[in-house]
LODRENGU-812468 format. One line per 2 residues: number of its first residue (from 1); their letters; for each residue x, y, z of C-alpha. Coordinates in steps of 0.1 Angstrom, whole numbers. Example, Ala and Ser with C-alpha at 12.3 -4.5 7.8 and 13.67 -1.06 7.14 Angstrom:
<nodes>
1	as	123,-45,78  137,-11,71 $
</nodes>
This chain:
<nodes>
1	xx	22,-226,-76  -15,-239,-68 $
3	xx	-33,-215,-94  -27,-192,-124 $
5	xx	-53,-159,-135  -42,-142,-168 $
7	xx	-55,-109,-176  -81,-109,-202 $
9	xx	-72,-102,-236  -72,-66,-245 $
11	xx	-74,-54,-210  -50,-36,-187 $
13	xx	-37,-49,-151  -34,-16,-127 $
15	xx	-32,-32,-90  -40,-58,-70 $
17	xx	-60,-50,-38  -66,-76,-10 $
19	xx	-98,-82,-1  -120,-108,25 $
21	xx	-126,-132,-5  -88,-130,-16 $
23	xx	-80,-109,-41  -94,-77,-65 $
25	xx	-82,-74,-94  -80,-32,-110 $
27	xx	-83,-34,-151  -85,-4,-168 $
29	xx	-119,-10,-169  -131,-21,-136 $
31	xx	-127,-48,-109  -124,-88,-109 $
33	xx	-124,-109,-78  -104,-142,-71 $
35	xx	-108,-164,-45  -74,-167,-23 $
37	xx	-72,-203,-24  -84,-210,-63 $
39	xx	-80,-183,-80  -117,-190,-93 $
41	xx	-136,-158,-106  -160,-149,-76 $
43	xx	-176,-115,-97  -163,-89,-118 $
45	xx	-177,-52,-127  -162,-38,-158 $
47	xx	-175,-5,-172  -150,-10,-206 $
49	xx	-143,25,-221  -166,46,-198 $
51	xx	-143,37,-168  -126,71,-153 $
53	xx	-108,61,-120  -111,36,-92 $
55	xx	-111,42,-53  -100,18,-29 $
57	xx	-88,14,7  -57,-2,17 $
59	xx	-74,-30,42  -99,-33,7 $
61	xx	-130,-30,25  -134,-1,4 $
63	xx	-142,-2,-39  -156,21,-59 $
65	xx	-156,33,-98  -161,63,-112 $
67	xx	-179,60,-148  -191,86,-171 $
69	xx	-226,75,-179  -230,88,-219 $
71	xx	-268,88,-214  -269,98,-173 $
73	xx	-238,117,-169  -210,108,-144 $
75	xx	-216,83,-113  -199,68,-84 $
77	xx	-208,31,-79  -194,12,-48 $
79	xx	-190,-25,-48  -195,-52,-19 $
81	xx	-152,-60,-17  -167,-99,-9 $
83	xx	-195,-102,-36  -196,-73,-60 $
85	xx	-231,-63,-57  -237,-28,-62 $
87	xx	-243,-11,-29  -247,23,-37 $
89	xx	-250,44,-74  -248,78,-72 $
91	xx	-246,107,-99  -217,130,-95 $
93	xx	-208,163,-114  -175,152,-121 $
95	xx	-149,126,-123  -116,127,-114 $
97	xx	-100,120,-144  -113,127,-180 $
99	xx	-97,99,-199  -112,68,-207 $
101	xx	-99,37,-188  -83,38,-156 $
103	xx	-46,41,-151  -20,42,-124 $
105	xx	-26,80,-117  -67,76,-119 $
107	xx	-65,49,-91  -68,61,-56 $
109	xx	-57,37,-23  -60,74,-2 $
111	xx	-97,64,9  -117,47,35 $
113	xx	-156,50,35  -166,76,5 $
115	xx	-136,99,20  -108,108,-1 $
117	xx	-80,125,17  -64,148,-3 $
119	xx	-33,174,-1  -19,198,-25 $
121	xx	8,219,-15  6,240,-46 $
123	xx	-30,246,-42  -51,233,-14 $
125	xx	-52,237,25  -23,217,49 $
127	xx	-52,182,42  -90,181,37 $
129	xx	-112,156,36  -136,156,3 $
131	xx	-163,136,-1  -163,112,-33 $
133	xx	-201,114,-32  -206,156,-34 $
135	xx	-168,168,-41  -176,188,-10 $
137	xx	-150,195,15  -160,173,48 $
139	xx	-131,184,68  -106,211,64 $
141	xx	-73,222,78  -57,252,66 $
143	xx	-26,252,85  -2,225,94 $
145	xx	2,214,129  24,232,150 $
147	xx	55,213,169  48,217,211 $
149	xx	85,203,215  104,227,190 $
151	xx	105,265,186  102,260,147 $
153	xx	78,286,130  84,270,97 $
155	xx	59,242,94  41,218,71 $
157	xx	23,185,65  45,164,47 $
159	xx	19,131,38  -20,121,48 $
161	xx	-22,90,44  -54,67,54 $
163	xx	-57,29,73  -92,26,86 $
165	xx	-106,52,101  -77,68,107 $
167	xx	-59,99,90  -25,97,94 $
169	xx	-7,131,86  32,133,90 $
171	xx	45,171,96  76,186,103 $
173	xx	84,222,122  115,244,112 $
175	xx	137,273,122  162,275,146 $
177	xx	153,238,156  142,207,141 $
179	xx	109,189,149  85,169,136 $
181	xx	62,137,140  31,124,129 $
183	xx	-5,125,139  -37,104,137 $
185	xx	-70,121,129  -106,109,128 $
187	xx	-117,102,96  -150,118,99 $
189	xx	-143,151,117  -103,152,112 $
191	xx	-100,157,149  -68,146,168 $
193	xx	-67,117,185  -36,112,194 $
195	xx	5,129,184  40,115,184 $
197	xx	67,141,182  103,139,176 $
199	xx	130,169,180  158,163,155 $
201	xx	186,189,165  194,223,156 $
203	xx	182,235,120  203,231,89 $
205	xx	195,259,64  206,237,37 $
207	xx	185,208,43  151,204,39 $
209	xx	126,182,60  139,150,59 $
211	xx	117,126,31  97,103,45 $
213	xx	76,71,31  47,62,47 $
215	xx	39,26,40  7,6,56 $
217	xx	17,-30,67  -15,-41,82 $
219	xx	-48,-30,91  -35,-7,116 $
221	xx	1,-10,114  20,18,96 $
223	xx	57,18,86  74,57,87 $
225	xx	107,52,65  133,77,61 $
227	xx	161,78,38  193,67,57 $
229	xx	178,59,90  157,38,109 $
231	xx	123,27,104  89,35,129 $
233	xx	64,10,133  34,24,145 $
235	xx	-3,9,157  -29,35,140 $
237	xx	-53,32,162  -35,36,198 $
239	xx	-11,59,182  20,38,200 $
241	xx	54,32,190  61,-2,187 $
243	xx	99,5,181  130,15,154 $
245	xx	142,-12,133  176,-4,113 $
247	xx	165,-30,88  139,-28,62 $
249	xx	105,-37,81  86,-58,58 $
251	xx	57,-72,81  44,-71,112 $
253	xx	30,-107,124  -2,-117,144 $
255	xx	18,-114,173  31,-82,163 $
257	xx	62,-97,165  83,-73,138 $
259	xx	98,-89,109  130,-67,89 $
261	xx	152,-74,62  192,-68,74 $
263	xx	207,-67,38  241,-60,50 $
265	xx	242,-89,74  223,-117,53 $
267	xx	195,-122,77  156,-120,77 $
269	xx	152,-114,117  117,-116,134 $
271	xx	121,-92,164  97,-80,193 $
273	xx	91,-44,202  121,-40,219 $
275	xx	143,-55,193  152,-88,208 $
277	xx	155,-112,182  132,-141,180 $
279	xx	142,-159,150  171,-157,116 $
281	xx	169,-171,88  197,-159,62 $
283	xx	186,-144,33  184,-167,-3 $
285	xx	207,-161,-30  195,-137,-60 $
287	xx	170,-114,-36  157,-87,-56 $
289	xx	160,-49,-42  117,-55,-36 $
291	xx	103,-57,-1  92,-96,4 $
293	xx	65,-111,19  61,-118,56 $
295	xx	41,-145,67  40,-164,104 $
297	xx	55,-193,88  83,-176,71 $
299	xx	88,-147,40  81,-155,10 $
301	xx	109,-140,-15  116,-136,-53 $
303	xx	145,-124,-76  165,-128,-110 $
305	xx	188,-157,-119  221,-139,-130 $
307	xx	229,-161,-156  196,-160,-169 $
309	xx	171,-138,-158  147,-162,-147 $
311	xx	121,-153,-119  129,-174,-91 $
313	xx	105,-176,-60  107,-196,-23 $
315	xx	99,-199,9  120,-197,34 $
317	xx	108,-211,71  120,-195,103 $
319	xx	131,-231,109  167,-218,104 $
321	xx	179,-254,94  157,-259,65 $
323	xx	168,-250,28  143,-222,9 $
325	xx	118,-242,-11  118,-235,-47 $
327	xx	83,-225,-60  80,-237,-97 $
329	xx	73,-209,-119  89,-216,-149 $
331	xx	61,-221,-171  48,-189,-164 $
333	xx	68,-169,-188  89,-146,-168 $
335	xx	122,-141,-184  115,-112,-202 $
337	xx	138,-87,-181  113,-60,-188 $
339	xx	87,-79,-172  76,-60,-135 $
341	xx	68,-86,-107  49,-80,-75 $
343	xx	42,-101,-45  12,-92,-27 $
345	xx	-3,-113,5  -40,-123,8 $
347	xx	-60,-144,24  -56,-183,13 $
349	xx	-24,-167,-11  5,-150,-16 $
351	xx	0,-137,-55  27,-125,-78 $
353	xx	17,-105,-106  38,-100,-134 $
355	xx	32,-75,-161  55,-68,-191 $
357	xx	62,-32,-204  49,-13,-179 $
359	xx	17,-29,-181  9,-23,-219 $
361	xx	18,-63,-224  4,-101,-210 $
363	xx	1,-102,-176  -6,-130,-151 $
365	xx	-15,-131,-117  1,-167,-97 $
367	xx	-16,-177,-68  12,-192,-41 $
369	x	-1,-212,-13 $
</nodes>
């Protein structure tokens, strides 16, 4: 453990963001910025109780807060992720959220450049593209693509998610057969730029599209999970399949070598597109169910001693030979079983933040490097 951050007193930790500098921190009244390797306070911007929700993008080159202005009425300031200055204030005619402080469901990672993607299948079109600035619709599409490998008249988008400039929407085509896949979009116009289809059999009237997670690994690496099978790895911006993995895919490397978790065989395997494994290392004793971290070096890894309850956190190298190395975090005050810990990777760190009672208590952000 090289540095320790605890949350100011009276304030609320929502996420942790990764950005150039190392790390954004989300209260529930605006943004502080660590440095990866120090942890040293680089800026903050806190609005205290006139803070209404917080934007930004999963690569976190993205920040902004909305604030209801008592005086000026309701504005939308975005934040330099490396520096904090203020590079734009504008007034808007709303917020999205009319409480004071920003919480879990007031914080938006569904953003990249003043866009918010949004998706309502009570309510709105298939995905639209709104504009933080104006609340005006940029981009809108009603319907939900249509399958060109099934007959299946039965359609609909089942996620948008954003990395980069890239709109990522999942969909799925039913009715006599089975198909479905996902496509990227441009950001700006919501134009496809490129489609990867699957057909999945004849339909089952019984079963609905199958549920799937969409989770970003890097800047434009995406991870489709579905319940019971195998995950996709996909590169946003060429729209290729880099492969299936069985295993849980926690990382994808420089190299974009694949790294996956095989719980049922006790490994960590680092893999290449076609599945050939390059390196094992067997999993440490007392892993929690959470997805570590993958790192070139090795994952990074944390769990609960059974006896008692302890946080424990190592490294493991893919130097299959060496033992995990402990990292000391026993004076951080983790033992509390109803304490939530997170393990994030930026750059100069890994951090874990721990945060008791779903964030109402002390929390502490622990930089690892």
């Amino acid at each position: 453990m090289s540095w320790e951050w605890e949350v100011p007193e009276g304030a609320r930790l929502v996420a942790t963001v990764p950005v150039p500098v190392g790390v954004a921190v989300l209260l529930d009244d605006g943004f502080v910025a660590l440095a990866g390797d120090t942890g040293d306070e680089l800026w903050a911007y806190r609005a205290g109780e006139n803070a209404r929700a917080a934007h930004a993008s999963h690569l976190g080159d993205y920040l902004a807060l909305e604030i209801a202005d008592p005086e000026d009425g309701p504005v939308l300031v975005e934040l330099d992720p490396s520096t904090g200055e203020v590079l734009q204030e504008v007034a808007i005619e709303t917020t999205s959220s009319d409480q004071s402080g920003i919480d879990s469901e007031s914080f938006n990672r569904n953003v990249a450049d003043g866009v918010r993607i949004a998706r309502d299948p009570f309510d709105d079109p298939a995905l639209r593209a709104l504009s933080l600035e104006t609340g005006e619709a940029l981009w809108t599409r009603e319907e939900p693509p249509a399958c060109t490998t099934v007959d299946g008249p039965d359609r609909d988008t089942t996620a948008g998610t954003v990395v980069g400039d890239v709109v990522l929407e999942g969909f799925f085509c039913t009715g006599g057969e089975d198909g479905g896949g996902l496509l990227g979009r441009d950001l700006a116009t919501g134009q496809e730029i490129w489609r990867f289809e699957e057909q999945f059999g004849p339909s089952d009237p019984d079963l609905g599209p199958p549920e799937r997670r969409y989770d970003p690994l890097t800047d434009r690496h995406v991870a489709v999970r579905t319940l019971n099978g195998p995950t996709q790895v996909f590169d946003v911006v060429s729209g290729d399949l880099l492969g299936e993995w069985d295993g849980e895919v926690v990382g994808v490397l420089e190299d974009e070598s694949v790294v996956a978790r095989y719980t049922e065989d006790g490994e960590y395997r680092r893999e290449d597109s076609s599945g050939h494994v390059l390196e094992a290392i067997p999993i440490a004793p007392g892993v929690g169910p959470e997805y570590p971290v993958a790192l070139q070096g090795g994952v990074v890894g944390h769990g609960r001693d059974s006896e008692n309850s302890e946080v424990r956190v190592w490294f493991q190298s893919w130097e299959s030979d060496t033992e995990p190395s402990a990292i000391d975090v026993s004076n951080a005050g983790l033992e509390d079983d109803e304490t939530d810990i997170s393990l994030l990777a930026i750059p100069g760190a890994v951090v874990l933040a721990s945060s008791e009672n779903n964030g109402e208590g002390s929390a502490i952000l622990l930089g690892l490097t």
